[in-house]
Short mmCIF file of the C-alpha atoms (twelve columns), coordinates in Angstrom:
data_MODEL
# 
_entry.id   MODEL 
# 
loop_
_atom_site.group_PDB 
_atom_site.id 
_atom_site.type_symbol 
_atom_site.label_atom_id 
_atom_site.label_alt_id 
_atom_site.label_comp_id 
_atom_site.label_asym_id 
_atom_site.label_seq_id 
_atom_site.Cartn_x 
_atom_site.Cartn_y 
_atom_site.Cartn_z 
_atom_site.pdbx_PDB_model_num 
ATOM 1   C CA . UNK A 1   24.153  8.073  9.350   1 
ATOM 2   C CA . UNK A 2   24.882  8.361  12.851  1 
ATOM 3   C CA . UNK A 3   22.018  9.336  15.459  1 
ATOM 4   C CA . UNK A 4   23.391  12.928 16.278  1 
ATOM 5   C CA . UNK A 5   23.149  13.462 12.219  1 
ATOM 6   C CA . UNK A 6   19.894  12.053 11.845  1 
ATOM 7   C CA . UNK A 7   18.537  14.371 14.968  1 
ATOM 8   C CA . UNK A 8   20.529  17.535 13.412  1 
ATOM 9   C CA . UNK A 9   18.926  16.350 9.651   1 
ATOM 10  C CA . UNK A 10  15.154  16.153 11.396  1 
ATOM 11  C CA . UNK A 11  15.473  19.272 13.412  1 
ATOM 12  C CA . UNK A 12  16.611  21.542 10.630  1 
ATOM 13  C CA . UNK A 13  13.838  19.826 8.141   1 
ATOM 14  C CA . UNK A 14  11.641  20.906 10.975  1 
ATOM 15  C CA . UNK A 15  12.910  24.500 10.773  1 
ATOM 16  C CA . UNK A 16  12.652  24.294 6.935   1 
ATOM 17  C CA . UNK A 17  9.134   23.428 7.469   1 
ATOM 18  C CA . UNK A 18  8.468   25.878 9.902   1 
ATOM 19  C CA . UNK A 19  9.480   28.645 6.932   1 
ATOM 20  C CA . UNK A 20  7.455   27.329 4.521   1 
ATOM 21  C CA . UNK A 21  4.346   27.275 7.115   1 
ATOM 22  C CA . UNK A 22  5.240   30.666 8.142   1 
ATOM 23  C CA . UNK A 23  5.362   31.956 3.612   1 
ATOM 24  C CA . UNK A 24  2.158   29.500 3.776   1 
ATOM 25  C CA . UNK A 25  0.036   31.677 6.619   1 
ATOM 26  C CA . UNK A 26  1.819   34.974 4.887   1 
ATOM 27  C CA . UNK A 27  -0.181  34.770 2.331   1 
ATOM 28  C CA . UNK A 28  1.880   31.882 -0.421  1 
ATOM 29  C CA . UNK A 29  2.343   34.934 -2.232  1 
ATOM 30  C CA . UNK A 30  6.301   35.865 -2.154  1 
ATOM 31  C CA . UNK A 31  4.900   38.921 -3.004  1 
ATOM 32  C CA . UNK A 32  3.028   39.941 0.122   1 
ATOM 33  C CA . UNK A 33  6.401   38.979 2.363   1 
ATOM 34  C CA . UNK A 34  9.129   41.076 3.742   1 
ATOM 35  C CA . UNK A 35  11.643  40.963 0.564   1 
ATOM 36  C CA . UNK A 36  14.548  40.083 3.366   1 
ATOM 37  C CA . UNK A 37  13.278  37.319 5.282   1 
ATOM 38  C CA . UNK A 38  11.772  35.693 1.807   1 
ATOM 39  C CA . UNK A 39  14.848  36.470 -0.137  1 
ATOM 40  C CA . UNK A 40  17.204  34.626 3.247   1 
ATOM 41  C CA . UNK A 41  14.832  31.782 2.790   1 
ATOM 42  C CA . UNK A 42  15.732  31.324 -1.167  1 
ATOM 43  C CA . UNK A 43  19.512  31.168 0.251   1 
ATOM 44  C CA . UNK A 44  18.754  29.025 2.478   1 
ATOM 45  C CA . UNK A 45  16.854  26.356 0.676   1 
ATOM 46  C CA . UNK A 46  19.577  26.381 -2.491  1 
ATOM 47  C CA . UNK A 47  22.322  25.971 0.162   1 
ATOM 48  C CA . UNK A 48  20.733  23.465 1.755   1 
ATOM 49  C CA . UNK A 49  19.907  21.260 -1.582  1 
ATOM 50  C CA . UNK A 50  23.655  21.793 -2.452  1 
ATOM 51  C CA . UNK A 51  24.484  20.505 1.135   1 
ATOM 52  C CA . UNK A 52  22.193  17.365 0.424   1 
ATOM 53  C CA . UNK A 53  23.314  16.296 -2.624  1 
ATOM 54  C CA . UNK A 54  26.902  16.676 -1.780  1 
ATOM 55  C CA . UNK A 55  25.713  14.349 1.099   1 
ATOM 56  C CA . UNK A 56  24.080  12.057 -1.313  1 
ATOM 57  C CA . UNK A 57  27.291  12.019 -3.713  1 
ATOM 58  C CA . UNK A 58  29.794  11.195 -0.447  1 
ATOM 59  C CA . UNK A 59  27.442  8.283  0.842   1 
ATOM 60  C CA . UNK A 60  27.152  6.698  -2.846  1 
ATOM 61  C CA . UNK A 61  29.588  4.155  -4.485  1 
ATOM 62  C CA . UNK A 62  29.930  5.765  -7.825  1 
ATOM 63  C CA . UNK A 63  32.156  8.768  -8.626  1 
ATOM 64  C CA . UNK A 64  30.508  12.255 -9.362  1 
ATOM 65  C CA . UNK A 65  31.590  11.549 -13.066 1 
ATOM 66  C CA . UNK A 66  29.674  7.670  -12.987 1 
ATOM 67  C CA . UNK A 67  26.562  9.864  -11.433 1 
ATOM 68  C CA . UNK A 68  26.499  12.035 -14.100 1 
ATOM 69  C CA . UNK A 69  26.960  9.848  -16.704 1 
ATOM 70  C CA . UNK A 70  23.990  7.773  -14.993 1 
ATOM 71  C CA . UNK A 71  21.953  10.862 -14.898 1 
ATOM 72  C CA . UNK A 72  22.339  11.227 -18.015 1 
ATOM 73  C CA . UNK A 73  21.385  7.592  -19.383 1 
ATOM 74  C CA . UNK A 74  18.029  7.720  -17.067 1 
ATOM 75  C CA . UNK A 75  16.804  11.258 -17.516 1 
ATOM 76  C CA . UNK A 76  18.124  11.736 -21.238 1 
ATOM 77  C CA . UNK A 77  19.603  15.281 -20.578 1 
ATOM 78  C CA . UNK A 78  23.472  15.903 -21.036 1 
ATOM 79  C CA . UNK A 79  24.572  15.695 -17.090 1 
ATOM 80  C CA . UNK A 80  28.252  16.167 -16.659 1 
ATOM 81  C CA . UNK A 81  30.502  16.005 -13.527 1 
ATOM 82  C CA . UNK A 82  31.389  19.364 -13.583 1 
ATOM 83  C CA . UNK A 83  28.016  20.428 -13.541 1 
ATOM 84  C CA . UNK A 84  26.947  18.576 -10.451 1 
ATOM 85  C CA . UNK A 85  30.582  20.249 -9.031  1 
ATOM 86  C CA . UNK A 86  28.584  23.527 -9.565  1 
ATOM 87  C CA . UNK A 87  25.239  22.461 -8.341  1 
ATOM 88  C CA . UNK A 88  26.988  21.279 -4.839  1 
ATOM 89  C CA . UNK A 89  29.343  24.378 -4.609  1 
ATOM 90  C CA . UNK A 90  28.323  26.713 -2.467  1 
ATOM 91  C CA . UNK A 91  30.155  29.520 -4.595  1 
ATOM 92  C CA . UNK A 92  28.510  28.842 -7.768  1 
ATOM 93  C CA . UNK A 93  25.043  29.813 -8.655  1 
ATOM 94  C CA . UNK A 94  23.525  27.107 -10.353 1 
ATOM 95  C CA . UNK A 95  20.523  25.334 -9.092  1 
ATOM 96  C CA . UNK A 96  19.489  21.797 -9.030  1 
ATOM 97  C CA . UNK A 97  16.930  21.026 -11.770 1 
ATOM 98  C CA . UNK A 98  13.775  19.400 -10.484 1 
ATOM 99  C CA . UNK A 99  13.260  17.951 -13.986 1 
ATOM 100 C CA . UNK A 100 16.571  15.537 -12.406 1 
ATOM 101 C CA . UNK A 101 14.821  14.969 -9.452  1 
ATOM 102 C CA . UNK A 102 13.418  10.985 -10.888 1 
ATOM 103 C CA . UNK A 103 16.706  10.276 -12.074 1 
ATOM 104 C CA . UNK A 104 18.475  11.384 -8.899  1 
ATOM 105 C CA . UNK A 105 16.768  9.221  -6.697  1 
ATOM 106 C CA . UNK A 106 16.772  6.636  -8.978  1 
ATOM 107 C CA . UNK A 107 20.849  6.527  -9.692  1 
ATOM 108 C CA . UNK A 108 21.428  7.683  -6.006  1 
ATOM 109 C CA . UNK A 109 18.927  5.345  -3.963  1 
ATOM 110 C CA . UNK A 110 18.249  8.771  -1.931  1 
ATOM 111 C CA . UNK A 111 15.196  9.970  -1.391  1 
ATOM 112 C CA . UNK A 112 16.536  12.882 0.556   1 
ATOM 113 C CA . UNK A 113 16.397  15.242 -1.648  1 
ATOM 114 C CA . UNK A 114 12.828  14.462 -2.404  1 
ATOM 115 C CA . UNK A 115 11.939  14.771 1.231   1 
ATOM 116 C CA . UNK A 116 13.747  17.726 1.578   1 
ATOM 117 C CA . UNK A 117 11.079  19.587 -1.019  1 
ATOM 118 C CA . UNK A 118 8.885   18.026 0.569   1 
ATOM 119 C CA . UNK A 119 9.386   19.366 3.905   1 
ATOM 120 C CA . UNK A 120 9.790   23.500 2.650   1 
ATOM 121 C CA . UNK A 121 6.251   22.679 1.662   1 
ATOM 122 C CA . UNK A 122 5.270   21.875 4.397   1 
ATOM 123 C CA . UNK A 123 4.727   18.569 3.002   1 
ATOM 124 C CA . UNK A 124 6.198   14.661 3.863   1 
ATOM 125 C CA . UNK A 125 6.808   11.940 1.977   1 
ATOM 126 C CA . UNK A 126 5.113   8.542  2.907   1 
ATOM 127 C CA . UNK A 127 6.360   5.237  1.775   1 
ATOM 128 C CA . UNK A 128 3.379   2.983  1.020   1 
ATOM 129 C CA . UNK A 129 2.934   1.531  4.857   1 
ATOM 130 C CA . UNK A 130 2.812   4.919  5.923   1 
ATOM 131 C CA . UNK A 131 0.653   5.831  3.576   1 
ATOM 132 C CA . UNK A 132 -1.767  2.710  4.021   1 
ATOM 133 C CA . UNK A 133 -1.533  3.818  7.717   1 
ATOM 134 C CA . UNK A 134 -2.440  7.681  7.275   1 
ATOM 135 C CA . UNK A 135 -5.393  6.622  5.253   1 
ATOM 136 C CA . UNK A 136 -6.759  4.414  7.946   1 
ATOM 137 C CA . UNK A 137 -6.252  6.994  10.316  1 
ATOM 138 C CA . UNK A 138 -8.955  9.180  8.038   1 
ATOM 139 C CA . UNK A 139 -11.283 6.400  7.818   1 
ATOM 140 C CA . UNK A 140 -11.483 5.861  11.468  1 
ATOM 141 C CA . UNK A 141 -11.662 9.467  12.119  1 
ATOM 142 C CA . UNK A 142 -14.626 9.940  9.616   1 
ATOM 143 C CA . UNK A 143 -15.918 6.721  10.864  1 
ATOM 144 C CA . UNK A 144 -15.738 8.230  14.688  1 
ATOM 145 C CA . UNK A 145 -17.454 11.819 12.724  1 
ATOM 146 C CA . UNK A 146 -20.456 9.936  11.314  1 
ATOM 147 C CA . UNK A 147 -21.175 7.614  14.649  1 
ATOM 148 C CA . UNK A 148 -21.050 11.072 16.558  1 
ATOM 149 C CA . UNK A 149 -23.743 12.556 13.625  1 
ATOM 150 C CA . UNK A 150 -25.566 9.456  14.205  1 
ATOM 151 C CA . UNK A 151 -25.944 9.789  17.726  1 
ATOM 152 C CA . UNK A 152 -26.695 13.591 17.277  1 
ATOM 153 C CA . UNK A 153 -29.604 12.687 15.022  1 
ATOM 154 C CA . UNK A 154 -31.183 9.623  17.156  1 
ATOM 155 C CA . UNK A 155 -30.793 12.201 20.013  1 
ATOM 156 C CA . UNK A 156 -32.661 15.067 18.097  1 
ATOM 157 C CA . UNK A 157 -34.923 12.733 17.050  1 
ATOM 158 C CA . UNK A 158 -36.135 11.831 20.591  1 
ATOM 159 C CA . UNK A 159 -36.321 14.987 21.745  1 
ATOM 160 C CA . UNK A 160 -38.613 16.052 18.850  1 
ATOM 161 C CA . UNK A 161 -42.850 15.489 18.972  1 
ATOM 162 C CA . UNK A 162 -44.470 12.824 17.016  1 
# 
């Protein structure tokens, strides 16, 4: 992928995010949000998977009918190519599965897709170094919390009479 696609692919997972943060602090309740701007976000997230697995499917060795047939040996559902024509055409109005989501990334090698969801949660997805790495981060920050309550406490203790 070149480095203008990657910086166009970050900055609109970014704006995904942002929507998802913005239903988030509404509430999480599609409910208790403007039926428009909810409803353009639904469009926008189906489009978008469509766009990603069509992205997947170009960037892959196999054909769309070796995919399916792939999909269908991993996940043990019927797959067929003209049903992942459908779930990649922006005309047609069938969605992605997430029950296919395992055996996508699996047959693909893409993790895309995965990260994609990810983001309109407002969410990431962390290999394991990243994950080893965001856990030490924690440690060291409740590490840093319990030397500042320790110092608090020798402090208070000082101050108070014997």
């Amino acid at each position: 992928m070149s480095e203008t696609n990657q910086t166009l692919d970050a900055r609109h997972l970014n704006q995904v995010r942002d929507k998802a943060r913005w239903a988030w602090d509404a509430g999480g309740d599609a409910r208790q949000l403007k039926f428009n701007s909810f409803y353009q976000f639904e469009i926008d997230v189906r489009g978008d998977i469509g766009k990603i697995l069509a992205q997947d499917i170009r960037r892959h060795r196999l054909s769309r009918d070796e995919i399916a047939a792939a999909l269908t040996n991993v996940s043990g559902r019927t797959v067929s190519k003209s049903l992942i024509d459908a779930w990649i055409s922006p005309t047609h109005d069938h969605n992605f599965p997430l029950c296919l989501l395992h055996a996508w990334v699996i047959v693909t090698g893409s993790t895309r897709l995965l990260e994609f969801i990810c983001a309109a949660a407002g969410q990431f997805l962390a290999d394991e170094r990243r994950n080893d790495l965001a856990e030490l981060a924690a440690a060291e920050l409740e590490a840093e919390r319990c030397r500042k309550q320790k110092r608090d406490l020798k402090q208070k203790l000082s101050r108070a009479p014997r």
